[in-house]
C-alpha positions in Angstrom: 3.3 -19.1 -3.5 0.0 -20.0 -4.7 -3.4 -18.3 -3.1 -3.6 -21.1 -1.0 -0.3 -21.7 0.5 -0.8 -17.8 1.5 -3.5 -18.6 3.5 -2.2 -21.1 4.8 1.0 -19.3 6.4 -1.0 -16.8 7.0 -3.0 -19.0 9.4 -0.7 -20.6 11.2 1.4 -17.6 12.1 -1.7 -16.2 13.4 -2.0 -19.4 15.7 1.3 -19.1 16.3 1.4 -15.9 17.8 -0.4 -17.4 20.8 2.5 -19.6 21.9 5.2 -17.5 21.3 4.0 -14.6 22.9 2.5 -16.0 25.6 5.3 -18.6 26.0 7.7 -16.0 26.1 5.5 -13.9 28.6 6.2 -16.8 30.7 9.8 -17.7 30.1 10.7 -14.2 30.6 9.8 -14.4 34.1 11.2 -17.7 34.7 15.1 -18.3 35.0 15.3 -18.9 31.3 14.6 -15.1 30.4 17.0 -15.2 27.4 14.8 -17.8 25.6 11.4 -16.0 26.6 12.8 -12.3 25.2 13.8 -14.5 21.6 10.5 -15.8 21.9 8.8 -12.5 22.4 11.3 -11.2 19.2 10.2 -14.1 17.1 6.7 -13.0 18.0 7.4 -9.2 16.7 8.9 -11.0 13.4 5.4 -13.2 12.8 3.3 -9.8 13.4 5.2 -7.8 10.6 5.2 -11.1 8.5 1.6 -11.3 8.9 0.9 -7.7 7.8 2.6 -7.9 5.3 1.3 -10.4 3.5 -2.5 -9.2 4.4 -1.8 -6.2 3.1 -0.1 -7.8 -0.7 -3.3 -10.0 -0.6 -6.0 -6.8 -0.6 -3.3 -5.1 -3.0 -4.1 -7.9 -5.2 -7.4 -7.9 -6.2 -9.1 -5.9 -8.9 -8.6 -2.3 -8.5 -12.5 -1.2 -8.4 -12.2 -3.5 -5.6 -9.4 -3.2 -3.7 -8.6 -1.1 -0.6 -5.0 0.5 -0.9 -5.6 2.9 1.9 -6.7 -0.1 4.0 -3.9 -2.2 3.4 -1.3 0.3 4.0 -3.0 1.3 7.5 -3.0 -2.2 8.6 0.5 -3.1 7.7 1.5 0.3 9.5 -0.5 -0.8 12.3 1.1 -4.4 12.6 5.1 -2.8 12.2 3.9 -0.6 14.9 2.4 -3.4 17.3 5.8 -5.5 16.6 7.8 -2.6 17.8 6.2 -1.9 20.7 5.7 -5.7 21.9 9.7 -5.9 21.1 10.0 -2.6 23.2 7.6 -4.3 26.3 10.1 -7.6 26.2 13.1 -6.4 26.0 12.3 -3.7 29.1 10.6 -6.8 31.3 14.1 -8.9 29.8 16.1 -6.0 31.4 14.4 -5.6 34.7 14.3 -9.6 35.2 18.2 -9.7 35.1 18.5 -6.9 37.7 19.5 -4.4 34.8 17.5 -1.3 36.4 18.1 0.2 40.3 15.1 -0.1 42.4 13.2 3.0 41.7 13.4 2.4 38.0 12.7 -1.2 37.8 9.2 -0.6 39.6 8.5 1.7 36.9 9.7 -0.5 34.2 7.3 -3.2 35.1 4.4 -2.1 36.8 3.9 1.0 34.1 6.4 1.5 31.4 6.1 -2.2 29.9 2.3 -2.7 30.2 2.0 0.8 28.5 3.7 -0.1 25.7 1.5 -3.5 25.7 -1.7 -1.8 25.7 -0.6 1.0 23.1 0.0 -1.7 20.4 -2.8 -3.5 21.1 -5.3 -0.5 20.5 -3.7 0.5 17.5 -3.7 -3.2 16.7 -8.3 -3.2 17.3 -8.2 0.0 15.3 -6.3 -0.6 12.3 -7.5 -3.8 11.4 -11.1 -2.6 11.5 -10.3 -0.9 8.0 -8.8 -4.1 7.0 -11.8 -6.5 8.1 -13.9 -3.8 5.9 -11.9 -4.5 3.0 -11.7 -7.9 3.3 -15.9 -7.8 3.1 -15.7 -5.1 0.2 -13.8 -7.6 -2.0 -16.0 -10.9 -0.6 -12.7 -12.4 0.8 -14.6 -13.3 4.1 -17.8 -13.9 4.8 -20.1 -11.3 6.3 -20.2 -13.4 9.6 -16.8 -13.5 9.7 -15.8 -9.8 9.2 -18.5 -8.5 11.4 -17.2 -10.6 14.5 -14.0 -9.1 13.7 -14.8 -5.2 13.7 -16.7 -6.0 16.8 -14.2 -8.4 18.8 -11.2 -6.0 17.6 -13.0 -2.6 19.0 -13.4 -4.9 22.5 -10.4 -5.0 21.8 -9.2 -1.8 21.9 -11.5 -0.9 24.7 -10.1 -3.3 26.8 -6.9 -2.7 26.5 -7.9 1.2 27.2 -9.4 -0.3 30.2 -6.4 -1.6 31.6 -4.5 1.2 30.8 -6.6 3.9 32.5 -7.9 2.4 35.3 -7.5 -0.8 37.9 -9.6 -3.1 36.9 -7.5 -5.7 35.1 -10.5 -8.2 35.0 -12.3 -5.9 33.0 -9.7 -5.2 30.4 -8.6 -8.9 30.3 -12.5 -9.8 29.4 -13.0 -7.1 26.9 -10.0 -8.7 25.3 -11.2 -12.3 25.1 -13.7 -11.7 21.7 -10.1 -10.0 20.4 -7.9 -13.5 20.8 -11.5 -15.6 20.0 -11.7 -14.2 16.3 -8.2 -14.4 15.6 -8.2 -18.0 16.2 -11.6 -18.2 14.2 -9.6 -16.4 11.0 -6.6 -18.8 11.7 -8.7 -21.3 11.6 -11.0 -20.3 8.4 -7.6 -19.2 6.7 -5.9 -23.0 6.8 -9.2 -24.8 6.5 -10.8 -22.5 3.7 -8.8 -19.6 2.7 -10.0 -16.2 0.7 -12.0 -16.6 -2.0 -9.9 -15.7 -4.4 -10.8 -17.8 -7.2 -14.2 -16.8 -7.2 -13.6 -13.0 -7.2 -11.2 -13.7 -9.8 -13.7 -15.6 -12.0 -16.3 -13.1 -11.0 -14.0 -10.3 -12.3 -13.2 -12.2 -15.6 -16.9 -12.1 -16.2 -17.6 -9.2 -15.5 -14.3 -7.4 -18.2 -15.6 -9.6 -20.6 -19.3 -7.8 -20.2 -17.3 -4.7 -20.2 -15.5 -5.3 -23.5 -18.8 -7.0 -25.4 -20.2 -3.5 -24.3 -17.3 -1.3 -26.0 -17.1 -3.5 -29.4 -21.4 -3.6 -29.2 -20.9 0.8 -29.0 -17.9 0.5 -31.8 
């Protein structure tokens, strides 16, 4: 794949995510619960798929540039959202088909499920802080870009801390809205722009060539 075609999947998975999840969300609780947990699975899929490739595109660049701690984090961070979000679906899947007595399913849904929701989305605002940072490090992004980033994601996080520890959904859910704003910003700056590769790859052409003339200059 070439640079661009990267950014390109890259995009529209992120896009993607929207649907699937939230479609899911919605199916699962309809009579068609089978459809909404694959859904919700295919969602889990796109997640790793997306980390993955985020994390070979900062391995990529020069290595005075690059982030490898950064990348790892974020690709940890994203196998660990998908696994929880799989955990969530297929627990709501199991209580919508009557697989759970009384007592249990209550818990299932009302705490154990919404848990696991809110756990991967705070590791999800964390770790991909480091990655926004690296992403600016290495001129990938603009400045703009990655800034509304860090802060949306650590909204993020708060948000979904929010939820978790107290009762006021609304404030959670509005914490969350910068969170779902920038990533369809970066799905949309991914397919319509993409990283700018190119120019830190001239950039760093430049710059070993300066390098060398310097050595043979000293020789």
């Amino acid at each position: 794949l070439t640079s661009k075609q990267s950014d390109l999947i890259v995009g529209i998975f992120f896009i993607s995510a929207f649907p699937l999840y939230g479609g899911g969300a919605a199916l699962l609780n309809s009579s068609c619960p089978v459809l909404g947990l694959l859904l919700m699975l295919g969602n889990s899929l796109v997640v790793i798929i997306i980390g993955r490739m985020l994390q070979q595109i900062v391995l990529t660049r020069p290595s005075h540039l690059r982030n490898d701690i950064a990348a790892h984090f974020y690709l940890f961070v994203r196998l660990f959202e998908a696994i929880l979000l799989a955990i969530a679906a297929c627990i709501t899947y199991r209580y919508n088909i009557g697989a759970y007595d009384a007592t249990s399913a209550a818990t299932a849904k009302l705490v154990v499920s919404p848990f696991y929701y809110n756990l991967s989305m705070v590791g999800l605002g964390i770790g991909s802080i480091p990655l926004l940072i690296a992403l600016m490090g290495t001129k990938l992004i603009p400045s703009f870009l990655g800034w509304f980033g860090i802060i949306a994601y650590a909204l993020l996080a708060c948000g979904n801390v929010t939820s978790a520890i107290t009762d006021d959904k609304n404030l959670g859910l509005i914490l969350q809205l910068p969170g779902a704003l920038f990533e369809l910003s970066f799905a949309i700056f991914l397919i319509v722009s993409g990283f700018a590769i190119d120019n830190i790859s001239e950039n760093f052409s430049i710059e070993d060539q300066k390098n060398e003339s310097t050595q043979l200059m000293k020789k």
